[in-house]
C-alpha positions in Angstrom: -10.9 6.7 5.8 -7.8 6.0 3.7 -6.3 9.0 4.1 -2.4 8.9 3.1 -2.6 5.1 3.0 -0.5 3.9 -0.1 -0.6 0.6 -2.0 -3.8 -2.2 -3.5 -4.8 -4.4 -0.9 -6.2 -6.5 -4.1 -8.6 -8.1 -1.6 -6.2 -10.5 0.1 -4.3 -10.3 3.1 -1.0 -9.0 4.3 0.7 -11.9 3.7 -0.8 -13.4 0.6 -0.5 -9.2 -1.0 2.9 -9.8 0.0 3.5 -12.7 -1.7 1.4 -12.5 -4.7 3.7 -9.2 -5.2 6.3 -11.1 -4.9 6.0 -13.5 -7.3 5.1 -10.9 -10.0 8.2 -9.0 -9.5 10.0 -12.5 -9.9 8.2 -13.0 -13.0 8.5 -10.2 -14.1 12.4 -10.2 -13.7 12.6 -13.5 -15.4 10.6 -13.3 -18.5 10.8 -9.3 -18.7 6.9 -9.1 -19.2 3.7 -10.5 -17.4 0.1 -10.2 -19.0 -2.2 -9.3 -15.6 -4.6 -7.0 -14.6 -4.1 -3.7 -14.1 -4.2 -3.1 -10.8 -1.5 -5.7 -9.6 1.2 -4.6 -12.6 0.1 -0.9 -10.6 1.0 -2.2 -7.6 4.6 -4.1 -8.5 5.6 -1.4 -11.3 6.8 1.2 -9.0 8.8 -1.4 -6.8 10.4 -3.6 -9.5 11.7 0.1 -10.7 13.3 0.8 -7.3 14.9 -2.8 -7.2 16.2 -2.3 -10.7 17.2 1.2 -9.5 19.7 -0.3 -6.8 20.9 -3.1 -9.0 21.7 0.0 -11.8 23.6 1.8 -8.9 25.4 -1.0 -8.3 26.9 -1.5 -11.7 30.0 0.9 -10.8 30.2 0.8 -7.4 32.7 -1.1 -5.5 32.7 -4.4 -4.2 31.1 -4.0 -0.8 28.4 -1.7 -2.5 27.6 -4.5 -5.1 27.3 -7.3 -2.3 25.1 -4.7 -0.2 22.9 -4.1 -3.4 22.6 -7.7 -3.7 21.4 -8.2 -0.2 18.4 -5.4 -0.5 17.5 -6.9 -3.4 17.3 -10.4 -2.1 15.9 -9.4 1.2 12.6 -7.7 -0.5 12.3 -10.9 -3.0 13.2 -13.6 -0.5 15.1 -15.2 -3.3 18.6 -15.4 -4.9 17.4 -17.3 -7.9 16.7 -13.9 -10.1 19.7 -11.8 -8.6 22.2 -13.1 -11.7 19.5 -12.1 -14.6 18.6 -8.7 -12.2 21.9 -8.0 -11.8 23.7 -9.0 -14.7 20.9 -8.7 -17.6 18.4 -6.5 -16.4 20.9 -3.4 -14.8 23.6 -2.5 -17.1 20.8 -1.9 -20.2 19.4 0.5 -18.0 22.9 2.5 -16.9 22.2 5.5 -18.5 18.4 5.9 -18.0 17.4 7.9 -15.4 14.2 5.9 -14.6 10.9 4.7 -16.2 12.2 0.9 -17.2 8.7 0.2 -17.6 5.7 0.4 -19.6 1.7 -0.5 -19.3 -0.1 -1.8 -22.9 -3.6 -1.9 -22.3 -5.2 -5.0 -23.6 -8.2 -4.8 -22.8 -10.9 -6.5 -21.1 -10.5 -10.1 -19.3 -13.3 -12.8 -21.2 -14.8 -13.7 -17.7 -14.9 -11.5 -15.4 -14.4 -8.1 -17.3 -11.0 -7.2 -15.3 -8.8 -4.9 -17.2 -5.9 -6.4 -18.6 -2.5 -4.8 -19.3 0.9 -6.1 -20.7 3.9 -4.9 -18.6 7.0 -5.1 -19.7 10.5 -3.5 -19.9 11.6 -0.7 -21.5 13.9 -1.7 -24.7 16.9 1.8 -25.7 
């Protein structure tokens, strides 16, 4: 039973769920929207809104704060490469909204294997 068990497995392992998650959310962050099926952007919507969460936070906090924002960030993407477009690009567009940065077009079934596909992408004021 899965009682109370949260998250897709998306048939893979720990480690490849983790990085296939991972690189959406980097992805994601870098072109600000990815075309995939619905049940990864399911799985990587709710966390890419809490990392854009702490990077809003961060905007008018002080130094320390900002550098400890920074660290989460880069600790649950394993990568500094999108902090600057995160932190800079992404975060102050968002300063006043109080979440929901995201949204899910449906697209509609994928040729070969009939997977649902959905367009996720941020949120434009």
């Amino acid at each position: 039973m899965r009682h109370r068990v949260a998250g897709y497995k998306l048939n893979r392992t720990k480690g490849a769920r983790i990085a296939l998650r991972r690189n959406l959310i980097k992805q994601f962050f870098t072109h600000e929207r990815i075309k995939t099926t619905r049940a990864k952007a399911a799985s990587i919507r709710s966390e890419a809104e809490r990392l854009i969460t702490i990077a809003r936070n961060s905007v008018e906090a002080e130094d320390a704060q900002k550098v400890h924002a920074r660290r989460l960030v880069a600790a649950r993407l394993g990568d500094n490469k999108v902090l600057p477009k995160l932190f800079d690009d992404i975060a102050p567009r968002f300063v006043n909204r109080n979440g929901g940065y995201t949204r899910m077009l449906k697209l509609g079934p994928r040729m070969g294997d009939g997977a649902e596909m959905v367009l996720l992408e941020l949120v434009e004021e």
